[in-house]
Structures are given as C-alpha cells and as structure tokens.
N, C-alpha and C positions, 0 to 999 in steps of 0.2 A: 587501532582496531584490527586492522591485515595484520599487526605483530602477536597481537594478543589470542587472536585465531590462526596463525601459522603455531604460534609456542605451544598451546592445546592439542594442535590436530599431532605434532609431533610425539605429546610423550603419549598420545594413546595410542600411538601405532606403536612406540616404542616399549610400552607396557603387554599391547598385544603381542609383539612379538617375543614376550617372556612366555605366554600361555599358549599361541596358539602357533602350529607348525606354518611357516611361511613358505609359498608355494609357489610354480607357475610365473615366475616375472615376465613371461611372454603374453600374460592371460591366455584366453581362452575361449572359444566360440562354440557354441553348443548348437547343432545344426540337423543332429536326428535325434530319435527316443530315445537312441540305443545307449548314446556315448551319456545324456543324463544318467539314463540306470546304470552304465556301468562305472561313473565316477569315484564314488566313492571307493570300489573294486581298484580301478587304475591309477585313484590319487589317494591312498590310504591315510587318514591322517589331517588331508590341505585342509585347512578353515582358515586361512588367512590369504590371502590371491594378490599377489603385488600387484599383477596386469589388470587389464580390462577385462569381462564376462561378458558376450554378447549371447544370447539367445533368440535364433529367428532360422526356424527351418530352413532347408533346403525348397521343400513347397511350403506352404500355408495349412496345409492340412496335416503335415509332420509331428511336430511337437503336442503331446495334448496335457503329459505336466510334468510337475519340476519336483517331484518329490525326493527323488535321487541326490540332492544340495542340499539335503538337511546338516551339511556338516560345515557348510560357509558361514565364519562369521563377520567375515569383515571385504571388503574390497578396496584396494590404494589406487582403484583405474575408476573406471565409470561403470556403470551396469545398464546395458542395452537390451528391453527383451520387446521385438519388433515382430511384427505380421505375420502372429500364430494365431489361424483363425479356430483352433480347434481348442485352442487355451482355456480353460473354464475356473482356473486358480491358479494363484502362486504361492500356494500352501508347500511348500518344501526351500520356501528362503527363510522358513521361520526364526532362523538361528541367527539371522543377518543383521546385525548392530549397527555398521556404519559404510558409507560409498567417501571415499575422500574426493573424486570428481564427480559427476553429473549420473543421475538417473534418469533413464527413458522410459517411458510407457509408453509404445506406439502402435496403432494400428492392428490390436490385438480382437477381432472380432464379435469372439463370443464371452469376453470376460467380463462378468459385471460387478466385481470389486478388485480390492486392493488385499484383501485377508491373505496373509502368509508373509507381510512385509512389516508383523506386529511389533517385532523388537528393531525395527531401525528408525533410531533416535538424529541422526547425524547425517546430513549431505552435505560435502565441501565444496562443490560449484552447485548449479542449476539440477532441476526437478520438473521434468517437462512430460504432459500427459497429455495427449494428443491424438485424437480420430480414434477413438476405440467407443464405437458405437452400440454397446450394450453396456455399457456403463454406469450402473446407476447412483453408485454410491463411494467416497474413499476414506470408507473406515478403516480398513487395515492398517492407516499411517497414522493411529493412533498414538505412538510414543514419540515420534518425529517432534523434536522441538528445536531444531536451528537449520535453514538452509542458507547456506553462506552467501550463494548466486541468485536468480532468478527463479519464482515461480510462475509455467505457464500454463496454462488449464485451457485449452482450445481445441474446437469441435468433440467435443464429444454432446452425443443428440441425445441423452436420453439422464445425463446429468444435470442433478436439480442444485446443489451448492456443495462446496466441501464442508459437512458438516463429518469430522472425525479429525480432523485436525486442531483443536481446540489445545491440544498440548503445544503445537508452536508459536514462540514469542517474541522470534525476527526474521526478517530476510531480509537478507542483506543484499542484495540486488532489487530486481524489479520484481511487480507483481501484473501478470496479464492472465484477464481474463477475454475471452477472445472467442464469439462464433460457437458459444454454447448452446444448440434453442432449446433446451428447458430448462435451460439455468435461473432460477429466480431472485438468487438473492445470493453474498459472499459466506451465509453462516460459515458457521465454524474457524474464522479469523480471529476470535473473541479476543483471543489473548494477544493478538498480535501491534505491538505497541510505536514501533515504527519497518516505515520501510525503505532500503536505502536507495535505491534507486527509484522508477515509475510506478506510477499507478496508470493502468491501460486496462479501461474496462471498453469493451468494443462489440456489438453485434452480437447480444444477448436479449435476446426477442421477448423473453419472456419476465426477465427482470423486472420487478417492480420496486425495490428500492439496494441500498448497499451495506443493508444490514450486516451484521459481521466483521466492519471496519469500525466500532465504535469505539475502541481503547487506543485504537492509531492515532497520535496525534503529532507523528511528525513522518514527513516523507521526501525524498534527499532530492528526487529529479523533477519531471514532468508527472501532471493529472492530466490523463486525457479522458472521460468520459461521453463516447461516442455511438451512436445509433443503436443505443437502448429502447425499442419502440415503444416497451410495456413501462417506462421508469419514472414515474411519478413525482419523486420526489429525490434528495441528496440525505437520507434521512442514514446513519451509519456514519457519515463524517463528521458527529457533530462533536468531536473533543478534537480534529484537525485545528493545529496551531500553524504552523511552517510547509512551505512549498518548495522545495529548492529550485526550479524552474517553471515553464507555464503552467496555468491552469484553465486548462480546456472543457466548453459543457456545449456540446455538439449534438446535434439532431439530425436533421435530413442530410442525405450526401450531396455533394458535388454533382450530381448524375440526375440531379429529381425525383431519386427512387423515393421510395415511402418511409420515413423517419419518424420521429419520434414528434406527436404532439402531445403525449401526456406529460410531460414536465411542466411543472405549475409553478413551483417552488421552490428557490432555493437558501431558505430561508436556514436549516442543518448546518450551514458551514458559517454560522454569526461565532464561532470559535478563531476564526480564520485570522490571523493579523502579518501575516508576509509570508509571500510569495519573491519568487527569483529569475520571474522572467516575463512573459506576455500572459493579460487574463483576457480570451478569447471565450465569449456567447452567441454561437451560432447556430441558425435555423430549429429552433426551437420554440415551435409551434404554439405551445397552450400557454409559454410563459409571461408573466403579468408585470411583476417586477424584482428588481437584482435585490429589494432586503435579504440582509441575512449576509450581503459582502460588504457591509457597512464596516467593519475596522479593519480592513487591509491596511497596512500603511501604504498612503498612496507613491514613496520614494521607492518602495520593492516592483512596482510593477513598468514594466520597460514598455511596452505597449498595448494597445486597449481597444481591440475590434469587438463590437458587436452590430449586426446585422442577420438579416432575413429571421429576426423573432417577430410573427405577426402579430402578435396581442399585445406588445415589449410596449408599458408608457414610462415606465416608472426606471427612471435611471438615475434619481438623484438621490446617490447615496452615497455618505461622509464620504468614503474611499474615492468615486469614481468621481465626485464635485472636488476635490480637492488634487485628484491627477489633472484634470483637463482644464482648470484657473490655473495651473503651476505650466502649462504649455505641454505637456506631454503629449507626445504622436497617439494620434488615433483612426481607426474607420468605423465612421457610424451608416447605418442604411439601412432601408427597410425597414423599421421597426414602426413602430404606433408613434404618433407626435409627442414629446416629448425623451423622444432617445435618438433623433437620428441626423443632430446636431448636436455642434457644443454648445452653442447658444439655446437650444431647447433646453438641456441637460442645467446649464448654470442659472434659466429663468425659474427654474424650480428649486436650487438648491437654496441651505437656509444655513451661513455662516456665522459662528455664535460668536459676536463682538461682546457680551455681557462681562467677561470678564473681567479683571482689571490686567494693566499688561505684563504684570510681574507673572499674572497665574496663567496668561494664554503662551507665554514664553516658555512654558512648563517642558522640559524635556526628558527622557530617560534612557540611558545609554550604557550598555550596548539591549535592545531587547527586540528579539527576547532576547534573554541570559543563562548561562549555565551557574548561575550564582551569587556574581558580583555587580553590582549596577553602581549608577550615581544617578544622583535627581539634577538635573541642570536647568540653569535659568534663572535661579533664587538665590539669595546667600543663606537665608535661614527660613526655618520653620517647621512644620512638626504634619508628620507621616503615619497614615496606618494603612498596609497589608490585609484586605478580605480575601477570605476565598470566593467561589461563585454561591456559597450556602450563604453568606453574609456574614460568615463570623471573623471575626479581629485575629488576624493570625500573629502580626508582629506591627511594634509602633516604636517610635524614635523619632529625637531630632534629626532635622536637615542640616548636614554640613557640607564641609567639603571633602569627608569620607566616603568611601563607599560604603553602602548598602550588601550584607553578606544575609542570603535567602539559601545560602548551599542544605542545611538543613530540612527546605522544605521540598514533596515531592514535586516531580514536573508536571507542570499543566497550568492552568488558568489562573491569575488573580485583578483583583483591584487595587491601585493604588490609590489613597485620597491623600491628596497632598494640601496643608490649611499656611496659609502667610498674610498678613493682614489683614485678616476676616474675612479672605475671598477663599474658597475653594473649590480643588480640583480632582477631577476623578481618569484615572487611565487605567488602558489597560497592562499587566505584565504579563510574560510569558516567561517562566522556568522551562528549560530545556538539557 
C-alpha cells in the first residue's frame, strides 16, 4: 500500500512539474498582508512550492485574506495557516490541487468555513483542524478524496459534523474526533470504506449516534468511543467487520465527572466478528445488555473488562460465554447481577451441543479472508454462500480445496455447510 502511494504521489509531482514552474524549495511563510498581495508580483509564475507554506501573522489581527495565492497549485511541504483571527476565507488557495505532507487549520477565529480549498483532492500525511471557533461547516473539501495520515477534527465549538466530505474514501491513518460540542454525528464519512489506523471519538457532547461511518467496515488499530454524553446508541458501525486492536465503549471518566448515561444499545456492531486486542465496557450508564457483540470470535479478543455499567445484566453472549469457558483474563465489577462474575456470566449462557460432532467441528480458515478459505473439520459435503439479503451467492462441494470468493465484493456472508443431514451456518467475512 506505502509502495503503491509513494509510486502515485511521485509521477504527479513529476507530471506537475512538466506544467507547473517549480518554486521556493525553502518554502515560505506569509506573515503580513503585504507579502500575500505582493506574491504573485515577487514570485511570477510559482504554482508549484517544493517547501512548506505557513501562514500566520505577525499579530492575529494581520492577515485578513489570501487572495494574492491564486496562482498555487500544489505544495511538496505542508500547509500551515494558524491564528489569523481576522481570517474570514481561504478563497485565494482555490487553484490548490494537492499538500504532499500535512495540512493545518488552526486557531483561525473568525473563519466559518473551508471554501477556497475546493480543488484539493489529495493530502499525503495528516489533515488536522483544530480550535477554530467559528466554524460551522467543511464544505470547501468537497473534492478531497484520499488522506494518507490521519484525520483530526477537535475543538472546534460551533461544528455540527463533516458533512462536505462525502468525496473521501480512505485514510489511511487514524480518524479522531475529539472535544467537538456541537458536533452531532460523523455525517459526511459516507463513502469512507476503511480506516487504517484508530477510530477515537472522544468528548462530543452533543453526539447522538455515529452516523457517517456506515460503509466503514474495516479499521486497522484501536475503537475507542469515549465520553459521548448525548450518544445513544453505536448506530453508523453497523457494516464494521474487523478491529485491528481494542474496542473501547466508555462513559463516565476516571474523575466522577458526568459521562454518558444514554447508551442503551449496542446492538449496531452485530457485524462485528474480530477484533485484535482488549474489548473494554466501561461506566456506561443506561446500558442493559452487550447483544449485538454476539459474533466476535471469542480467540481475537486478548482481554475482557467490563465494569461500573449500572443497569449491565445481560453478558451472555456467544462471544463473551465462549471467551471466559476457554479461561481468558478478565475484570468484571459493578454491573447488575448477572455480569460481574464468570460464573454469573456462564450460569446464563446457553452452549449448543445439538449438533452432531462432525458439524460442531466445523471450522473456517483463514476468516475473515481476502478470498481464499477452506472449510475444516469435514472430509466432505456440500456448501452454499448467502449474502445478508438471503440469496445463494455461490455453492459446491466440500473438499479438500480451497474455497475461491475473490470475485465477490467485501463484506458480510453466510456460510451453510450440510454433511450427514446435520447443518451448519457461519459467519464469513470478505476482506
């Protein structure tokens, strides 16, 4: 992936630099009004900036715009434009196609959008917008459709979701959201199908669900969903297949402050089937029971706290009765009877011996899969492929070949696997 996005970012710069005059490999710092207007005067020609672009006054009240840059169209450095409280647009980067490292948005007072940043398609590190408190909207990053690094979207007060972002459809790092208070929901992530690093939603008060992450269904690191006070429900992860490390659903702090008792339900993430590291339920107030984590495979999860959810009875479910009979470390505490033991937890579960033992042997490996599987445990017998609509996607016998699914897209199926008149149903994950 790092090869196939180094080989990219190469020939368009390398292409850019057939069309556009390459400039400035010191970059450049834009620090009064003047030297903006007089840019184009003094760099006749630049639209291509090897270095870095900072813009951020000398005071705060210096800089009030950027129209004088109508002629950049690309940058090989980062783009910095920091604590110009007089800033009201970035209408004059309009020519601005691609940042090969990181852009800034910071602490820009009186700016309430993103317009003038409409033709940049392309960030090659991180995209970080942060403390600019008149904020209300980031439509302007309407063409943006890859950030390679991280997206982080924190404090800003007056931001309701990223809804103009609907053209991006990876990042390739992490995604935090973080300390937004009228942030409500992620809209605008529609298209966004995985993400490679964290998901870190944190201290967005007004949040009521995670709308926006619906098409996401894989994500490389850690889920940490944390002190959302308004957040109902996990409703937005419900095509989440893969977790590459823990999965965090966190309420009140550490401290006693006032956290989250609207979570009710996590029923959204019944997609879920591995995780890569600890699944931690903590201090979560209004919640009743973990359905809906019912097919994690209980081998992906390395450890398993849940405590201080007051209302927490209901713990027995396939995933979590099948981690804590197999001995795996846990802490349970405070919750409602029936979760705050193992032996609470395992007096409720319900193990299906119905099977015969050929069909409870049933295994499938590796999955999920990017393609290739085998059915283990059988020597023979006869298979069909649902999607989640119920229909017959693909059927064959059981051998000792593998199973080739590269054809179908990624996401969710059923396998029913029939041997002896017993049958069995799993789940698959395409990846």
């Amino acid at each position: 992936m790092n090869y196939i996005y180094k080989l990219t970012l190469t020939l368009f710069l390398y292409c850019l630099s057939l069309s556009a005059q390459a400039c400035l490999p010191n970059g450049i710092t834009f620090s009064t009004q003047g030297q903006i207007d007089s840019f184009a005067i003094n760099y006749p020609g630049c639209a291509d900036i090897l270095g870095n672009v900072e813009i951020e006054g000398v005071t705060p009240n210096e800089i009030t715009n950027l129209n004088g840059l109508i002629q950049i169209a690309s940058i090989r450095g980062h783009l910095r434009i920091d604590n110009n409280d007089m800033l009201t647009s970035l209408n004059g980067l309009n020519s601005l196609a691609s940042v090969a490292e990181y852009v800034a948005i910071v602490s820009n007072q009186d700016l309430p959008d993103l317009y003038g940043l409409d033709n940049l398609y392309f960030i090659g590190e991180y995209l970080i917008i942060y403390a600019n408190p008149s904020l209300t909207n980031v439509d302007g990053l309407s063409s943006l459709n890859n950030i390679a690094g991280d997206l982080l979207v924190s404090n800003n007060a007056v931001l309701i979701s990223l809804v103009g972002l609907e053209n991006l459809n990876a990042i390739g790092g992490s995604l935090r959201a973080i300390n937004n208070a009228s942030f409500v929901s992620l809209a605008g992530l529609v298209n966004v199908t995985t993400i490679g690093g964290d998901l870190d939603v944190y201290g967005n008060h007004a949040m009521t669900s995670l709308t926006g992450l619906i098409s996401v269904n894989e994500i490389g690191g850690n889920v940490t969903i944390q002190y959302n006070n308004a957040l109902e429900s996990l409703s937005g992860l419900n095509n989440l297949l893969t977790v590459g490390g823990d999965f965090e659903i966190i309420g009140s702090d550490f401290n006693n402050l006032p956290g989250s008792g609207a979570l009710v339900s996590v029923t959204d993430v019944d997609s879920l089937v591995a995780i890569g590291g600890e699944l931690r339920i903590v201090d979560n107030l209004g919640l009743n029971s973990l359905a809906g984590m019912d097919y994690i495979d209980y081998t992906t999860i390395t450890n398993l706290d849940i405590y201080g959810n007051a209302e927490l009875s209901l713990c027995s479910v396939t995933s979590i009765c099948n981690y804590v009979d197999a001995g795996g470390s846990s802490f349970l505490s405070n919750n409602v009877m029936g979760c705050n033991t193992v032996n609470e937890i395992l007096s409720t579960c319900t193990f299906y011996t119905n099977l015969s033992d050929v069909t409870a042997n049933v295994s499938i490996f590796p999955n999920p899969t990017k393609g290739i599987f085998e059915i283990q445990g059988i020597p023979n017998g006869v298979y069909h492929i649902f999607n989640t609509a119920g229909q017959v996607l693909q059927s064959g016998q059981v051998t000792n070949s593998p199973i080739d699914i590269s054809k179908l897209p990624k996401g969710l199926y059923f396998l029913s696997i029939e041997t002896n008149h017993k049958t069995t149903t799993k789940r698959l994950v395409k990846i």
